[in-house]
N, C-alpha and C positions, 0 to 999 in steps of 0.2 A: 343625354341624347345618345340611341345607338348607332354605331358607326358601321358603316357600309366597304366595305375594299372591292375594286374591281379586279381582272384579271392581271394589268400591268401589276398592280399592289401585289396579288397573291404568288405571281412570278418573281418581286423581288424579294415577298418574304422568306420564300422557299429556294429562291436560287434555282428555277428552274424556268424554261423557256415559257413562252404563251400558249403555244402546242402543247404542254407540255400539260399545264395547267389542266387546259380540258381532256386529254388521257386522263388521269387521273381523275378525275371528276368522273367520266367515263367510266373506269373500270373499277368503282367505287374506292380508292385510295385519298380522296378528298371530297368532305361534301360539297353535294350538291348547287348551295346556293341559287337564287333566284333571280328572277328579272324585273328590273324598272323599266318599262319603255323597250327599252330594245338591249339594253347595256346589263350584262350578267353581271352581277353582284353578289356578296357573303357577306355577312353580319360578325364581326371581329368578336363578338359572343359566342359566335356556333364556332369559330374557327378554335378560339382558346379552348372551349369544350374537347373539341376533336383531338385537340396538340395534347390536352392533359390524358382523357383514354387511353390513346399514342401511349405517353412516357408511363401510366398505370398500364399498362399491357405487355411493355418491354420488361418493367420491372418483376412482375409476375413471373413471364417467361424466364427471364435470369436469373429463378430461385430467391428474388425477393421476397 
């Protein structure tokens, strides 16, 4: 079964505020994710997606 993180989750896995969260979201620095009902939500599939691009992207850039 796939797993859901709300904003508190996404704030504590990233160590940044709840504001903080949707900036980001906002300014394309973190997907998107969607809505259940009224409660913004991300799919811990899309999230590890993102993280790994992320560290394949730095690596790149740093002549990996």
């Amino acid at each position: 079964m796939q797993k859901f993180l709300s904003i508190s989750d996404l704030a504590e896995r990233y160590r940044i505020s709840k504001p903080s969260v949707y900036n980001y979201v906002r300014t394309g620095k973190l997907p998107k994710g969607f809505y259940i009902g009224h409660s913004h939500r991300w799919a811990l599939t899309e999230l590890e997606a993102f993280e790994a691009e992320l560290m394949n992207n730095q690596e790149i850039n740093n002549g990996r």
